[in-house]
C-alpha positions as CSV (number, residue, x, y, z in Angstrom):
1,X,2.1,12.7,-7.6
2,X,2.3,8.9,-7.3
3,X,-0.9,6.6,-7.7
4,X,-1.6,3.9,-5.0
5,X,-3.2,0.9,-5.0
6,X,-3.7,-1.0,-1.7
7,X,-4.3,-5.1,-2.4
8,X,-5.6,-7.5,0.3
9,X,-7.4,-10.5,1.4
10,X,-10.9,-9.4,2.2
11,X,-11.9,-6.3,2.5
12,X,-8.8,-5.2,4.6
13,X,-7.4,-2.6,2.2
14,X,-10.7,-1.1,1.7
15,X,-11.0,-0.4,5.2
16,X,-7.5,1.0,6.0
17,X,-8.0,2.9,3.0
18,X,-11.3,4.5,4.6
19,X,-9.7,4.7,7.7
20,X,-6.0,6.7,6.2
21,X,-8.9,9.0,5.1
22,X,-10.2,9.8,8.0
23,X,-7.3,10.7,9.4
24,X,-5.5,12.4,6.4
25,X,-8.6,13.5,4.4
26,X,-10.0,12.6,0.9
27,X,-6.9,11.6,-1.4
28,X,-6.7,11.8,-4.4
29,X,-4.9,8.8,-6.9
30,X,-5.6,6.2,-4.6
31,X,-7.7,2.4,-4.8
32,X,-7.9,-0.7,-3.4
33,X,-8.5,-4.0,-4.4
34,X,-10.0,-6.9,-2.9
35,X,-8.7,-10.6,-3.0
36,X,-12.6,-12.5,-2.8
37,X,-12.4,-16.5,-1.3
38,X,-13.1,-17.9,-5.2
39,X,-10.4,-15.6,-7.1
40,X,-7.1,-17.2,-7.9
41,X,-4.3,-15.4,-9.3
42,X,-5.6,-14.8,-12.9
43,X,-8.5,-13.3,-11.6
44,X,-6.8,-11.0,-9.4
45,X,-4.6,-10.1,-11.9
46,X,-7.3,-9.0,-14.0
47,X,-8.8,-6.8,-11.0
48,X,-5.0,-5.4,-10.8
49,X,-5.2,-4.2,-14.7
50,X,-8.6,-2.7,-14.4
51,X,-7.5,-0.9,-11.4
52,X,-4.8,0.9,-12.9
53,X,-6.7,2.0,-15.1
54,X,-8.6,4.6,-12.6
55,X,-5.1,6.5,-12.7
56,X,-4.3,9.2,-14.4
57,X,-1.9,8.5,-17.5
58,X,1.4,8.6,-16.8
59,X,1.3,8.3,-13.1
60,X,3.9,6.0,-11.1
61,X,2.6,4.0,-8.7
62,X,3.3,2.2,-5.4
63,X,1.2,-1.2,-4.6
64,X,1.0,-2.1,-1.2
65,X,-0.2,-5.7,-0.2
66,X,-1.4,-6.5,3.3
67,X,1.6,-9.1,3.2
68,X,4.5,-10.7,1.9
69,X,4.0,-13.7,-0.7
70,X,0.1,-14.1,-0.5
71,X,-1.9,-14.1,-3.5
72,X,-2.2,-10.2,-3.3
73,X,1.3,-10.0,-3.6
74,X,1.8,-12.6,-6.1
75,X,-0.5,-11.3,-8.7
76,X,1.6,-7.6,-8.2
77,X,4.6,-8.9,-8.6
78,X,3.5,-10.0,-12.1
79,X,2.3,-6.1,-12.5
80,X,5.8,-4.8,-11.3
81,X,7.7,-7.6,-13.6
82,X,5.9,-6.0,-16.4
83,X,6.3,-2.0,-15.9
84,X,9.4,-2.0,-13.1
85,X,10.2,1.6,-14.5
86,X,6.6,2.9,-12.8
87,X,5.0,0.4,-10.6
88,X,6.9,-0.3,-7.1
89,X,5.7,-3.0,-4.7
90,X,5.6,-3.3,-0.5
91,X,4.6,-5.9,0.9
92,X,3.2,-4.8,4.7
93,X,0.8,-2.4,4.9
94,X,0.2,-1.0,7.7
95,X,-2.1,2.6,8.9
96,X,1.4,4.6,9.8
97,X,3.2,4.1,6.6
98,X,-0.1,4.1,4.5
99,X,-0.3,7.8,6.4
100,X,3.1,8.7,5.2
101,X,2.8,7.7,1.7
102,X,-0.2,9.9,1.3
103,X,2.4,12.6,2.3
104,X,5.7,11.8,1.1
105,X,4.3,10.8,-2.7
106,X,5.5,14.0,-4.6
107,X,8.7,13.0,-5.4
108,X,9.7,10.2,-7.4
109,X,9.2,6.5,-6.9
110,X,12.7,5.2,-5.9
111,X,13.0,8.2,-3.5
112,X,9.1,7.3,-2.4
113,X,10.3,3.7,-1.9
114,X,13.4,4.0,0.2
115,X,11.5,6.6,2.4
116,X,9.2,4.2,3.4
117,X,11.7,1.3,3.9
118,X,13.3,3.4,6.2
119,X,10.6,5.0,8.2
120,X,8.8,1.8,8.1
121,X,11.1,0.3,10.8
122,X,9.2,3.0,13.4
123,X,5.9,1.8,12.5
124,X,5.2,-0.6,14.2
125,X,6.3,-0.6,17.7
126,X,6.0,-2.2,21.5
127,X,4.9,0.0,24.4
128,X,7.0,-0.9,28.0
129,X,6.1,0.5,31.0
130,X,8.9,2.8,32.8
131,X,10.5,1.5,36.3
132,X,8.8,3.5,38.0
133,X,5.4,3.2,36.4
134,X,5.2,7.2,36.1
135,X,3.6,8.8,32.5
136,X,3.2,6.9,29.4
């Protein structure tokens, strides 16, 4: 089973990692970090390596950041560039494809990956009213 690790400013990827929970149940091989207002990138880089370590040996594992090119992200691309073999990155999280990760993580990372890529683009989506107003 993959490992993952959800990385974010504040205590966002605490809290979606409580709230996946509640929906999905208690999962096992799965953290979160926190990126506080006085870290910088070393720092967070340092909560990165101790976090890993809660995995179990010879895990892969997916990192999702809360988004693109902020710190959180920065910091795991330095993770990936060093272990590209095990350790995927996403930069995006949201609650639906945090949800199917927990589900879809028994296979192996590349497949894990492009799944996610290509459900993700149903994640998120806008709600329009019919003509006629009738059902939702």
């Amino acid at each position: 089973m993959i490992s993952i690790l959800v990385a974010s400013h504040g205590r966002l990827s605490e809290e979606i990692v409580k709230t996946s929970e509640m929906i999905a149940g208690k999962q096992a091989q799965i953290s979160w970090l926190s990126l506080d207002p006085n870290d910088g990138i070393d720092s967070l880089q340092a909560k990165y390596n101790k976090a890993l370590t809660v995995f179990t040996e010879h895990h892969d594992v997916l990192i999702f950041t809360d988004m693109w090119g902020g710190s959180p992200f920065e910091a795991a691309g330095r993770i990936v560039a060093d272990n590209p073999k095990h350790i995927a990155l996403i930069g995006g999280v949201n609650l639906p494809i945090l949800l199917e990760a927990f589900v879809s993580r028994k296979t192996s990372l590349t497949n894990l990956v492009d799944h996610l890529m290509s459900v993700s683009k149903n994640a998120i989506r806008q709600f329009k009213l019919s003509e006629n107003h009738e059902g939702i």
